[in-house]
Backbone as a printed PyTorch tensor [residue, N CA C, xyz], in Angstrom:
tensor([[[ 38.1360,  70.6850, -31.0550],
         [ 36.7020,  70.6040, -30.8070],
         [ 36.2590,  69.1510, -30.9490]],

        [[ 35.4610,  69.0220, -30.1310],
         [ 34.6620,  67.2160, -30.2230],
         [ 32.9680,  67.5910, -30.5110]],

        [[ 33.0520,  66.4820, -31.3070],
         [ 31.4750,  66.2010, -31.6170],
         [ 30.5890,  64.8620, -31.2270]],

        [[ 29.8560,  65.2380, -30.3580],
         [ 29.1670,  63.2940, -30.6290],
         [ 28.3040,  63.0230, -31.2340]],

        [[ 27.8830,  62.2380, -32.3490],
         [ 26.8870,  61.9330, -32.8140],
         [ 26.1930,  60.1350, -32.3970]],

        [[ 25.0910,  59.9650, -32.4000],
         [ 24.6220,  58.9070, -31.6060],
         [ 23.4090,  58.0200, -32.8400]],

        [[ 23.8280,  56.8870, -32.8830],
         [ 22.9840,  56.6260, -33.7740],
         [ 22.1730,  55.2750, -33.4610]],

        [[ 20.8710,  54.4840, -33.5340],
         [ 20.4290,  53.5340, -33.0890],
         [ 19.9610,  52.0030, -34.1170]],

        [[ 20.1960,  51.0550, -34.1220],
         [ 20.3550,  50.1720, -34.3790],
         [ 19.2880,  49.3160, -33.8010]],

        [[ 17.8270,  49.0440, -34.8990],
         [ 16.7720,  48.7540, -34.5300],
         [ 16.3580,  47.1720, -35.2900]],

        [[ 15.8660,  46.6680, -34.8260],
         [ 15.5020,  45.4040, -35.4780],
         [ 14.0910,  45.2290, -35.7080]],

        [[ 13.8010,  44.9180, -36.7110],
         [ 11.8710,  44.9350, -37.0950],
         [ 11.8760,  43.6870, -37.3360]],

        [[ 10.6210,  42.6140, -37.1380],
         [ 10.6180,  41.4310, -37.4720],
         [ 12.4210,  40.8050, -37.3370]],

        [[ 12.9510,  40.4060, -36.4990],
         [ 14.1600,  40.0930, -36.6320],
         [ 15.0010,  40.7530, -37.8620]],

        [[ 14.8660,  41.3040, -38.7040],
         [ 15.9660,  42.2100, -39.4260],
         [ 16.4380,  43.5200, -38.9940]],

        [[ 17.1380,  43.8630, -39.9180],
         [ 17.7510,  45.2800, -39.2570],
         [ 17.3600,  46.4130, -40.4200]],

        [[ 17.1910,  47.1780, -39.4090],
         [ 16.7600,  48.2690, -40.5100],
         [ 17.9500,  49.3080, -41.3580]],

        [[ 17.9930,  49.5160, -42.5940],
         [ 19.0530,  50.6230, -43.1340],
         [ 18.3240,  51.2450, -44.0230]],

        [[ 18.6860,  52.3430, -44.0370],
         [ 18.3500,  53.9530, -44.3630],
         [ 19.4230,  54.6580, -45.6580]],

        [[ 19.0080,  54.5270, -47.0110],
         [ 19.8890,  55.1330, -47.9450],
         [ 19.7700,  56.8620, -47.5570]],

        [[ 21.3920,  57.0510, -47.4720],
         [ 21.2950,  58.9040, -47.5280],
         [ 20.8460,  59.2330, -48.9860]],

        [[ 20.7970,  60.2950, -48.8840],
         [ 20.1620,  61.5250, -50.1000],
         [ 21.6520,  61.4700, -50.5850]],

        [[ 21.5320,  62.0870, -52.2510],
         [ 22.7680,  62.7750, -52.6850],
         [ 23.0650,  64.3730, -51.8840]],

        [[ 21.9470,  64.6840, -52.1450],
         [ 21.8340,  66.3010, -50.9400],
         [ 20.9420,  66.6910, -49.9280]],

        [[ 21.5910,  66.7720, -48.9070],
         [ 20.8230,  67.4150, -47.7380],
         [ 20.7680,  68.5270, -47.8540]],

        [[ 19.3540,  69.1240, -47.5190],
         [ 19.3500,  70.8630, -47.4250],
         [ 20.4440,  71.2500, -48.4640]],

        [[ 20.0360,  71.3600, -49.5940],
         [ 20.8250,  71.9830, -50.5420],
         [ 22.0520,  71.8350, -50.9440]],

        [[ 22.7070,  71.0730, -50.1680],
         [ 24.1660,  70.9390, -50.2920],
         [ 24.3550,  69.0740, -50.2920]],

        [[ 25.7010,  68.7690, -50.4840],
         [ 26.1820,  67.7030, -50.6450],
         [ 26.1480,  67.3960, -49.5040]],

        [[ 25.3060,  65.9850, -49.1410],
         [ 25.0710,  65.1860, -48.2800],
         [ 26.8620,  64.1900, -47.6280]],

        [[ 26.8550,  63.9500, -46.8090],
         [ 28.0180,  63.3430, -46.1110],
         [ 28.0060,  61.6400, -46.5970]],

        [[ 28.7520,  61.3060, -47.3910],
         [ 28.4650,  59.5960, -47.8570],
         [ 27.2910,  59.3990, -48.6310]],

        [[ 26.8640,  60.4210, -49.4530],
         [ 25.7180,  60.2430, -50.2400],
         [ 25.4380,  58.9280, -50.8480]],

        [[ 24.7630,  58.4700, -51.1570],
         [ 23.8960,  57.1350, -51.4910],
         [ 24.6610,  55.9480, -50.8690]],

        [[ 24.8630,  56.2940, -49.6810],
         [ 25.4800,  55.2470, -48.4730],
         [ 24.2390,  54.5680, -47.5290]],

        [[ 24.4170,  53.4930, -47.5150],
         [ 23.1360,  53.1090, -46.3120],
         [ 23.7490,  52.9480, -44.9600]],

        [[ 22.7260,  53.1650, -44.3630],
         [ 22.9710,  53.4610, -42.6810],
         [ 22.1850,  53.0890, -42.0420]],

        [[ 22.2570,  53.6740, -40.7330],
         [ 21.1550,  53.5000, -39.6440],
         [ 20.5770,  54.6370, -39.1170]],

        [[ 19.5900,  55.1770, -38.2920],
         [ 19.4390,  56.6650, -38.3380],
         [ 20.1680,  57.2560, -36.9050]],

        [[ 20.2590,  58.0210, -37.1550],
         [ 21.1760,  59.3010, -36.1970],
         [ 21.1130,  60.1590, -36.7800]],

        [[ 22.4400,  60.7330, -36.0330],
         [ 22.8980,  62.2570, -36.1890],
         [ 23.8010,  62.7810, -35.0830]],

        [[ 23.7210,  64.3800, -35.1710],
         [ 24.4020,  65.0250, -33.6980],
         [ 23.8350,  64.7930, -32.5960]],

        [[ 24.2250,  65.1480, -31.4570],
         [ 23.8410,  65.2520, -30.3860],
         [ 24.1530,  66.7900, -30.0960]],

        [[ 22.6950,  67.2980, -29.7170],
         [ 22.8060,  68.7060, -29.6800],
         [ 23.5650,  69.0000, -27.9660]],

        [[ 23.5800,  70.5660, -27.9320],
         [ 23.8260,  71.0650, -26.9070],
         [ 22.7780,  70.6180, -25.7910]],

        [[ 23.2870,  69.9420, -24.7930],
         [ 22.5310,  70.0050, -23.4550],
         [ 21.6900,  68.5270, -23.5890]],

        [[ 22.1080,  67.9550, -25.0500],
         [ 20.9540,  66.8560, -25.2790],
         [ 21.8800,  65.3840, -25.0710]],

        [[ 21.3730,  64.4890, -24.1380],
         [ 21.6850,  63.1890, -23.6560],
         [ 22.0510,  62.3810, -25.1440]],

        [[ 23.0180,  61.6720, -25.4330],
         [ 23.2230,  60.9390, -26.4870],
         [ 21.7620,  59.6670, -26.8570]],

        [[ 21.3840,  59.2530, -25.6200],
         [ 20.5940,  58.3330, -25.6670],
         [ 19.2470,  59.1830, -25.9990]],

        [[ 19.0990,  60.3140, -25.8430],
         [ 17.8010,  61.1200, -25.8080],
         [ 17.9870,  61.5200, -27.3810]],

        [[ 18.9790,  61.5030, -28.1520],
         [ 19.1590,  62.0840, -29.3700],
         [ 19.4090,  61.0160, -30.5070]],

        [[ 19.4740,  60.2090, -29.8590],
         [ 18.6360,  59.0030, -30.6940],
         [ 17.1150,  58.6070, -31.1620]],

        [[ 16.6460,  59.0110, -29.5200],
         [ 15.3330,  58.5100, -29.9190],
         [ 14.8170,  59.6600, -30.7720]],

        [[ 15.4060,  61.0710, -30.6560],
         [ 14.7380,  62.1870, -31.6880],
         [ 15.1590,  61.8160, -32.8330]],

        [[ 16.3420,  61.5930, -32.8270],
         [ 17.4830,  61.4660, -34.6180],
         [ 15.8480,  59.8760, -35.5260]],

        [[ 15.7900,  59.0550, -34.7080],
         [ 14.7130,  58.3900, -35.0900],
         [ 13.7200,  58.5310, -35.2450]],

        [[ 12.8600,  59.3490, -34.4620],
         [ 11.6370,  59.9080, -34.5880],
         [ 11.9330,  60.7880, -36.0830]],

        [[ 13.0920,  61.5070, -36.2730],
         [ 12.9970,  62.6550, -37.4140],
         [ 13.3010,  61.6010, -38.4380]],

        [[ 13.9850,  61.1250, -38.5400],
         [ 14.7270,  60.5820, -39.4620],
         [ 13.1810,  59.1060, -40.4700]],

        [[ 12.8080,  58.6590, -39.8030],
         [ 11.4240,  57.3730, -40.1430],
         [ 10.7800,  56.6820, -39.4670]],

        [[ 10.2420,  58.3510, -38.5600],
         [  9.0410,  58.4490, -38.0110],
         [  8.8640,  56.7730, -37.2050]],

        [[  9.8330,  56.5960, -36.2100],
         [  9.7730,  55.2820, -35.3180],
         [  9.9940,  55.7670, -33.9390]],

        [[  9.1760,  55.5070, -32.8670],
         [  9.1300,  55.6890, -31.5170],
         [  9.9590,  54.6980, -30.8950]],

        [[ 11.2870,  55.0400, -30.7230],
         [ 11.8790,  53.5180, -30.0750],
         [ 12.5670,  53.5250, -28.2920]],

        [[ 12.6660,  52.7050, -28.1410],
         [ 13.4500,  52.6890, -26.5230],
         [ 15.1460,  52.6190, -26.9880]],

        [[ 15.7900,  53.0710, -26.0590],
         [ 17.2410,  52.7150, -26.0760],
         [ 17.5250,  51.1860, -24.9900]],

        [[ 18.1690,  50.3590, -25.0230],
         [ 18.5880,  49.4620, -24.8010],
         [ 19.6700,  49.7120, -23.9950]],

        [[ 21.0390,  49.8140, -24.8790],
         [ 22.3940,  49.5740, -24.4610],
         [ 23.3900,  50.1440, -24.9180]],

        [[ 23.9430,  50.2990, -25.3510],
         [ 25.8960,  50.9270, -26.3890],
         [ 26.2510,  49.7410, -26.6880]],

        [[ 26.2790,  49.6580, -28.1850],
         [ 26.8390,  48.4210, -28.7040],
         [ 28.2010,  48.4380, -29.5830]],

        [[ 28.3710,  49.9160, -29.7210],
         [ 29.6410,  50.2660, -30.4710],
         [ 30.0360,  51.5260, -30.1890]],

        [[ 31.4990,  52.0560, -30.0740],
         [ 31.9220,  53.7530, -30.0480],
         [ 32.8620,  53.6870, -31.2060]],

        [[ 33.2180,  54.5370, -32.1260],
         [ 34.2320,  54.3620, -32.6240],
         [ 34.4260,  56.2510, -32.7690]],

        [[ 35.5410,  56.6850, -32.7990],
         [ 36.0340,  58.1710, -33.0760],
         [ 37.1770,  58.2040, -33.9390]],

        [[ 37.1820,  59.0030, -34.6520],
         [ 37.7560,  59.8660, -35.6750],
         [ 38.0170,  61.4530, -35.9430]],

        [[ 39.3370,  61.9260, -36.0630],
         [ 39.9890,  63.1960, -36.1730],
         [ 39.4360,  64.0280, -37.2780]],

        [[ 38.5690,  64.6150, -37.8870],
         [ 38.9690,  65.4750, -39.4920],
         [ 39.4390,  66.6860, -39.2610]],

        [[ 41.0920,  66.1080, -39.9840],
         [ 42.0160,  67.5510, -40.3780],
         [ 41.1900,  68.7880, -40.8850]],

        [[ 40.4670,  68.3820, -41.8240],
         [ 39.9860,  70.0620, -42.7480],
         [ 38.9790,  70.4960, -41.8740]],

        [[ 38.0190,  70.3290, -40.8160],
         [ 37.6040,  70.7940, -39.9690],
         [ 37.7580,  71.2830, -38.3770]],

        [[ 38.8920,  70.2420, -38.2180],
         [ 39.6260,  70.5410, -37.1110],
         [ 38.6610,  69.7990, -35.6430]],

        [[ 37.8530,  68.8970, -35.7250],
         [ 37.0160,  67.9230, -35.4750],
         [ 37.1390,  67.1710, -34.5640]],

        [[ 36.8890,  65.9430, -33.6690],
         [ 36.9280,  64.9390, -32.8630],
         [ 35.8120,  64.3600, -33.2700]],

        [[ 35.1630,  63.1420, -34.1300],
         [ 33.9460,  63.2610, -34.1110],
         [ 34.2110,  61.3060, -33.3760]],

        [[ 33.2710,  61.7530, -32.1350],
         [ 32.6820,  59.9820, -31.2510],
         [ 31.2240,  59.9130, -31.6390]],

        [[ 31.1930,  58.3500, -32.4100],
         [ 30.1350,  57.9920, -32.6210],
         [ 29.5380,  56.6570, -31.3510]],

        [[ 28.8450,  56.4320, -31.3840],
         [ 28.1580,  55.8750, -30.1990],
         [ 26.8510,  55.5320, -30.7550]],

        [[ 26.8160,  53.9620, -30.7430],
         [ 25.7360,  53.3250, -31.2640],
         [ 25.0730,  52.2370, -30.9080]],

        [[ 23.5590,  52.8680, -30.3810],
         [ 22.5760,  51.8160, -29.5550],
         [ 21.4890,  50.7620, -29.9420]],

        [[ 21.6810,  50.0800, -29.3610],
         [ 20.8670,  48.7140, -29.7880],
         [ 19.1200,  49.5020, -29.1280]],

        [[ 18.1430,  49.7610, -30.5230],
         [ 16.9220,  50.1880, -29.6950],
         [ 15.8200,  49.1020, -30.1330]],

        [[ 14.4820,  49.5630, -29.1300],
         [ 13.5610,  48.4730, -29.7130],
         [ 12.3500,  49.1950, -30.3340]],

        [[ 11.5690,  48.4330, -31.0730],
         [ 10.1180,  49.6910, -31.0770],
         [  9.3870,  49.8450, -29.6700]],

        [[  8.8920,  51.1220, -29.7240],
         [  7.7650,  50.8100, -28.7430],
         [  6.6320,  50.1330, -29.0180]],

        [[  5.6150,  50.0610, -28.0920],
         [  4.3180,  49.5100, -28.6490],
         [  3.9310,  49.6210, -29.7600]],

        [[  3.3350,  48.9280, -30.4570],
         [  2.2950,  49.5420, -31.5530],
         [  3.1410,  50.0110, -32.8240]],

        [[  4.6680,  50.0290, -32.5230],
         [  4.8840,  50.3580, -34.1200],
         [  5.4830,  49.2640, -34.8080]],

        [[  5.6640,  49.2410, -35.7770],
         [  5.7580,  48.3160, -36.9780],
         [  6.3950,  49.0560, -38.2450]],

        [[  6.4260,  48.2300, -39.2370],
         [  7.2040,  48.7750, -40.6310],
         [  6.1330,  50.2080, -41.2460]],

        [[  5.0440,  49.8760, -40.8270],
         [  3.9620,  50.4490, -41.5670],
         [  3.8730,  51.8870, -41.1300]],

        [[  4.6870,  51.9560, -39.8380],
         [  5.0900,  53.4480, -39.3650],
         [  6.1590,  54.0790, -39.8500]],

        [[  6.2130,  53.7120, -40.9110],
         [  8.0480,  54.4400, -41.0690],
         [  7.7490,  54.9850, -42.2850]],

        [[  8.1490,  56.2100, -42.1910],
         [  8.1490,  57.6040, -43.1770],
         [  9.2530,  58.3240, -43.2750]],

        [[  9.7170,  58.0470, -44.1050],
         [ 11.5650,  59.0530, -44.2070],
         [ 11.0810,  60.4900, -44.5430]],

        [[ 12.3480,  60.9240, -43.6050],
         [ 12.5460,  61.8650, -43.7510],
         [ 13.5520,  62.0620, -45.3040]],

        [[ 12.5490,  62.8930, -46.0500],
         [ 12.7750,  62.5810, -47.4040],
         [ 14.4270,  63.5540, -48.4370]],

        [[ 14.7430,  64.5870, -47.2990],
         [ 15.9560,  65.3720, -47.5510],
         [ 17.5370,  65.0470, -47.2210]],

        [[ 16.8690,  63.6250, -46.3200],
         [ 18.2700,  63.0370, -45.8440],
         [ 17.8400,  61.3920, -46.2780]],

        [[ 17.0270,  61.0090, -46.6770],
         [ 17.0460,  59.2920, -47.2610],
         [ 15.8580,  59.1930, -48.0330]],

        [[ 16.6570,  58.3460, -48.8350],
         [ 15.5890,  58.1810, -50.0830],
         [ 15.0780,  56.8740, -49.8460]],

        [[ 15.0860,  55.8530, -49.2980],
         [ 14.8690,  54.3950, -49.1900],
         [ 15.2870,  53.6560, -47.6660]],

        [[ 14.4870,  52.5230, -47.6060],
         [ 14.7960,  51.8850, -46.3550],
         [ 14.7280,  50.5270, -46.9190]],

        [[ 15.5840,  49.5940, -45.9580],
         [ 15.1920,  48.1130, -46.5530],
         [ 15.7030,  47.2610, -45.0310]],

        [[ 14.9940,  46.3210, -44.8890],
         [ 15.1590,  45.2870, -43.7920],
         [ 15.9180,  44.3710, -43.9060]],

        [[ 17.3920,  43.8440, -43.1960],
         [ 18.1400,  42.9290, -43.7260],
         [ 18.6910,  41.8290, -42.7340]],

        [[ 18.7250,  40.8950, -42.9260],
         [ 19.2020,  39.8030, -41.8160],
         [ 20.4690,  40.1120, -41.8810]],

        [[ 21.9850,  40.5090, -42.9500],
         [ 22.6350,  40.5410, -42.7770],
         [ 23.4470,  41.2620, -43.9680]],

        [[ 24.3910,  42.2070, -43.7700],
         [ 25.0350,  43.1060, -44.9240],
         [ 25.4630,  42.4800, -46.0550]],

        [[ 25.6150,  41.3800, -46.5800],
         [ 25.6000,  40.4550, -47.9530],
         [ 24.5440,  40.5010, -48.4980]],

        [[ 23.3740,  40.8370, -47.9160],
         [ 21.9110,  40.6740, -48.2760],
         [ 22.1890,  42.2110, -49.9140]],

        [[ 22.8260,  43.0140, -49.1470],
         [ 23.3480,  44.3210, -50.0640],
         [ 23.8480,  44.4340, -51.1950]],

        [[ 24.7140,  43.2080, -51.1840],
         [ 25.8790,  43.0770, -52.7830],
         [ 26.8130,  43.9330, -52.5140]],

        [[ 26.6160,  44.7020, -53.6740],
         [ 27.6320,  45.9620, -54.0940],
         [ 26.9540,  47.2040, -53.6940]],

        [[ 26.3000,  47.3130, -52.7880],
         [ 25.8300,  48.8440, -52.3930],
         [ 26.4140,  48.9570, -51.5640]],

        [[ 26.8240,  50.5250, -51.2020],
         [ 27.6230,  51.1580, -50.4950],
         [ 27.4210,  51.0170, -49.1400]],

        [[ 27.8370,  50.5140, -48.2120],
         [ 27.3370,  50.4750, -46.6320],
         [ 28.6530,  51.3680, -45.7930]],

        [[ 28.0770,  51.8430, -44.9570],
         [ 28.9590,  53.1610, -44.1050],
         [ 29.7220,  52.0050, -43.1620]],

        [[ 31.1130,  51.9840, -42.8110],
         [ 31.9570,  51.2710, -42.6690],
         [ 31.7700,  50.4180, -41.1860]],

        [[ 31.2800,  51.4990, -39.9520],
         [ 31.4030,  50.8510, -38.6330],
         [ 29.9170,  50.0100, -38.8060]],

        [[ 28.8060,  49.4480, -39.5630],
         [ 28.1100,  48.7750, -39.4820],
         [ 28.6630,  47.6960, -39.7330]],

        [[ 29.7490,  47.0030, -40.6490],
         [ 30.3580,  46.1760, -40.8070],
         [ 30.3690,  45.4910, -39.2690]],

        [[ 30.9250,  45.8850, -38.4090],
         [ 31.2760,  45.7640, -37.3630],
         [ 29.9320,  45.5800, -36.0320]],

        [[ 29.3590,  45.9540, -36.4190],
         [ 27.6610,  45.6910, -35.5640],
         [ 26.5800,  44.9100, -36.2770]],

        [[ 26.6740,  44.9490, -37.0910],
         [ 25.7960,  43.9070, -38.3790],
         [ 26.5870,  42.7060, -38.5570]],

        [[ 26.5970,  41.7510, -37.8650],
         [ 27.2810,  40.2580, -38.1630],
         [ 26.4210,  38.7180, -39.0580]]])
């Protein structure tokens, strides 16, 4: 089985935005808990990767954005699920009118947001691995 999940990569005032996960989503143990990220998710049935970005963003801190481009794919096997999971990750912009002052987490999957010129800005906090690689 394959999965795609699609995630977008937004810049506010020239920084980049990251998103701490929850320890638990919906009741259960969150995936990379107190990991920072960018927002996404799945891509549902019938739903465009680029179209499930701009929702995964809208749900995720409440930002209206455009898609741009594909700036990264990377995929991975999991044995204990039996899995394909392709990630696919777009460079988006805001639309009009929004700003920092629009952003409201979604509070069951991230507890915090912070704006960063660059992943050193972090220290020792946990960052999810393929941003390494898109965050220069």
């Amino acid at each position: 089985m394959n999965r795609l999940i699609a995630h977008g990569l937004i810049k506010i005032n020239d920084k980049y935005l990251l998103i701490k996960r929850t320890k638990i989503k919906r009741g259960k143990t969150n995936s990379l808990p107190n990991y920072w990220d960018i927002p996404g998710g799945m891509v549902e049935l019938s739903e465009l990767p680029r179209d499930a970005v701009v929702r995964e963003t809208k749900e995720e801190v409440n930002l209206d954005v455009k898609v741009i481009k594909i700036i990264h794919e990377d995929s991975n096997y999991d044995k204990e699920k039996d899995i394909v999971f392709t990630r696919l990750v777009y460079q988006c912009e805001l639309l009009d009118n929004q700003n920092i002052s629009n952003i409201i987490l979604q509070e069951d999957e991230h507890s915090e947001y912070r704006l960063v010129n660059s992943l050193e800005e972090m220290g020792n906090e946990k960052v999810v691995d393929y941003l390494i690689d898109i965050i220069k």
